[in-house]
N, C-alpha and C positions, 0 to 999 in steps of 0.2 A: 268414398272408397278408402280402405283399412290399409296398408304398407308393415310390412315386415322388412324393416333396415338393418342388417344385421353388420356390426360397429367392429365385431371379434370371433374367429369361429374356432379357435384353438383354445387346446388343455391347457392344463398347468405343464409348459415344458419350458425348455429354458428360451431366450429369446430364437424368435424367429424370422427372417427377414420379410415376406410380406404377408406374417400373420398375428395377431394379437387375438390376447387371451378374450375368454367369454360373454360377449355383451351385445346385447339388441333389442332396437325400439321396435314397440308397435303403433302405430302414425295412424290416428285416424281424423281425416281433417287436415286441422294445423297440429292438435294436440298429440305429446309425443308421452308415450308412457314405456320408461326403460326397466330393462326386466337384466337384471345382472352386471358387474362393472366393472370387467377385465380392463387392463391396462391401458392408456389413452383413448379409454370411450370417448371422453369429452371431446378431443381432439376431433377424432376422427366423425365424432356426429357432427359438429360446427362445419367441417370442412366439409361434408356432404348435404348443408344446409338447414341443420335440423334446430329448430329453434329452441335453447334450453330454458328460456324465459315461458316455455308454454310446457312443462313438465309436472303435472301435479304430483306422479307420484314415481318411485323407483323401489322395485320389486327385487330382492336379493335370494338367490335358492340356500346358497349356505354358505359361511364366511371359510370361505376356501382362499385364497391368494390369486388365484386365478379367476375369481369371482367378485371380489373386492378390491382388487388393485389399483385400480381407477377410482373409486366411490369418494375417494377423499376428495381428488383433485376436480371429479365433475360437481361435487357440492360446492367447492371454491370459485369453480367457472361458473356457475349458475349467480354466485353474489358478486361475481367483476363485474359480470353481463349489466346486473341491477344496477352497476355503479357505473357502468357509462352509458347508458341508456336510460330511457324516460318511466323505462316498464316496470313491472313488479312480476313475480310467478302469477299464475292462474289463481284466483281465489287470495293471493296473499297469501301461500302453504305450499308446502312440499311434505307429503307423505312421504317416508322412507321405513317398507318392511323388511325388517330382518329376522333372523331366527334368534341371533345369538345378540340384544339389544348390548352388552359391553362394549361390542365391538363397533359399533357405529357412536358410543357415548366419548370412545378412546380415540376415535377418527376428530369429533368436534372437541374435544378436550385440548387433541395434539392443535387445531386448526387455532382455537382463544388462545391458545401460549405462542402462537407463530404471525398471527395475523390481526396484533391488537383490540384480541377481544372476542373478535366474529362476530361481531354486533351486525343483526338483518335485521330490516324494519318488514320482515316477512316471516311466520311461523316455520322454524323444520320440526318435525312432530316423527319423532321415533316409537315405531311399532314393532311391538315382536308377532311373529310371523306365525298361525294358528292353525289349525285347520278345518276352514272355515270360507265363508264368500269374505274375502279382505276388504274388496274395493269394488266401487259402483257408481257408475257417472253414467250421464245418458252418450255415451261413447263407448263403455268398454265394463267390463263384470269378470273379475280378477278373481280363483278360490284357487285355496291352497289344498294340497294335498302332502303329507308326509312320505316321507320314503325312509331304505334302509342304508343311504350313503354314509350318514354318521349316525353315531348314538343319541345319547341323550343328556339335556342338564340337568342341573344338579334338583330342579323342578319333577324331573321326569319326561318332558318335553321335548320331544325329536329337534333336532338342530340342522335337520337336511328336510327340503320341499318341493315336491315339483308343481308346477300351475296350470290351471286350466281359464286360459282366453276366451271369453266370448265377446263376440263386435260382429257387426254388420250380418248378425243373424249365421255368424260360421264360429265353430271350436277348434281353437286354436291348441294343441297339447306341448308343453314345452317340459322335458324329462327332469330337467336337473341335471346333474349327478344321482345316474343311481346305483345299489349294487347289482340288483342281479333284473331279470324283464319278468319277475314278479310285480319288480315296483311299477310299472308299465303297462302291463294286466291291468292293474285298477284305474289306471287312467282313461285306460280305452274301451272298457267294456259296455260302454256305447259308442257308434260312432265319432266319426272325427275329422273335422277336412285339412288339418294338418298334422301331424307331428312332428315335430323338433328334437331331435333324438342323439344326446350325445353317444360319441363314440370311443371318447376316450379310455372307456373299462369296459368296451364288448365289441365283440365281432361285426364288420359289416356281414358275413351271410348271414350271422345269427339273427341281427336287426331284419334284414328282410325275410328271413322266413317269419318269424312275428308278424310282420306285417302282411303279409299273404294271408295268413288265419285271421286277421282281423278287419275291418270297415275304416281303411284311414283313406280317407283322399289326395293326400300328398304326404309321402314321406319328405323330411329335411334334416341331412346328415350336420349336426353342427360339431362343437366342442371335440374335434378331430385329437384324437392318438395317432399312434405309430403307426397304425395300418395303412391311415388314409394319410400321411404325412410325407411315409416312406416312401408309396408310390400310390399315390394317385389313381393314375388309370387302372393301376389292375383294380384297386376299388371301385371304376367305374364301370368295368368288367363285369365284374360278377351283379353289378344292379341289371346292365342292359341284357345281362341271361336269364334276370328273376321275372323279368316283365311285371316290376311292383315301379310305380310313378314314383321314382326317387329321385334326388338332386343332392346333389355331394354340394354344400354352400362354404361361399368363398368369404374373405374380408370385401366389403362395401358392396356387398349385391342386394339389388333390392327386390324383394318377392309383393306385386301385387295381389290384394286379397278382395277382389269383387265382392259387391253387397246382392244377398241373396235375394231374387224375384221374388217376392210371395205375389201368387196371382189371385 
């Protein structure tokens, strides 16, 4: 069985008291593969049990602050771990895809000038982020898709992503940041038995009407704005009138994800 542990379900706003910014494991197994690294991820996966020594890879949508806030300090917790323990990561590597690779080189840059060195007797292997199938284990099958949340490098090459999950035989759709439910369109135009849909630059009615025109199996409100911030229930409101299978997600809820029958 697959797990959706979600670490952080808030935007970039300023602190909040029992929310942090963007980040969430998908668990299948023991294996934990983190998709975004708002503010005390590491923290908050440890303290929910999540093993960081079994992390092959971490999935970045776009280097927003709200997205990467944590990335420094859960790479440093991932080599204390190694340093008091017997264990090594999965494979001896750590995958880390990004769009924008400076910003994860300036993360381990700052870390060698503060932490003598950052010497691992473990590969971290920095990817920029494509689009394309990223990653594939017999556990989980990771592709990217670009969106219009930000521009592009100096490449030409989109700097915002959103992803598509597959594990235990279900598509998991996770938004990013996007700009407008174009970017969201291309994700869904096959089915889907979840979406992940931030909320922080769109309406929740607009969100569920979208999803009424479409084949999602479970909507999942994350990366909250002011709508669902300010109040809550009236956001809950207007899902219980759409009769669309939505869930407003909190900090530390965890969404199980059954492995599909084939008969």
């Amino acid at each position: 069985m697959a797990k959706i542990i979600f670490l952080g379900t808030c935007s970039g706003t300023e602190p909040i008291g029992d929310m942090h910014h963007t980040s969430f494991v998908v668990q299948v197994g023991d294996v934990n593969y983190f998709f975004d690294a708002g503010e005390n991820c590491s923290r908050t996966s440890r303290a929910m049990g999540v093993d960081l020594l079994k992390v092959p890879a971490i999935f970045i949508s776009h280097p927003h602050i709200d997205h990467v806030g944590g990335l420094m300090n859960l790479v440093w917790s991932i080599k204390k771990l190694r340093c008091v323990t017997d264990c090594k990561p999965i494979n001896n590597k750590i995958d880390i895809y990004i769009p924008d690779i400076n910003v994860m080189n300036s993360i381990l840059d700052t870390l060698r000038s503060i932490d003598d060195g950052f010497e691992t007797d473990y590969s971290i292997n920095v990817i920029r982020t494509m689009e394309k199938v990223l990653y594939e284990d017999e556990n989980i099958k990771v592709s990217a898709v670009s969106n219009h949340h930000l521009g592009v490098d100096s490449e030409g090459l989109p700097l915002s992503y959103s992803y598509i999950i597959e594990t235990e035989g279900k598509k998991i759709v996770f938004s990013g940041d996007v700009r407008d439910l174009d970017d969201v369109e291309r994700l869904t135009k096959t089915p889907c038995d979840y979406l992940l849909m931030e909320t922080g630059h769109h309406k929740v009615s607009d969100i569920l009407n979208f999803a009424k025109n479409h084949e999602i199996g479970k909507l999942l409100f994350i990366h909250h704005g002011r709508e669902i911030i300010n109040n809550r229930e009236d956001a809950q409101n207007k899902i219980s009138e759409s009769n669309v299978n939505a869930q407003i997600c909190h900090d530390k809820i965890v969404i199980e994800i059954p492995a599909r029958i084939i008969s």
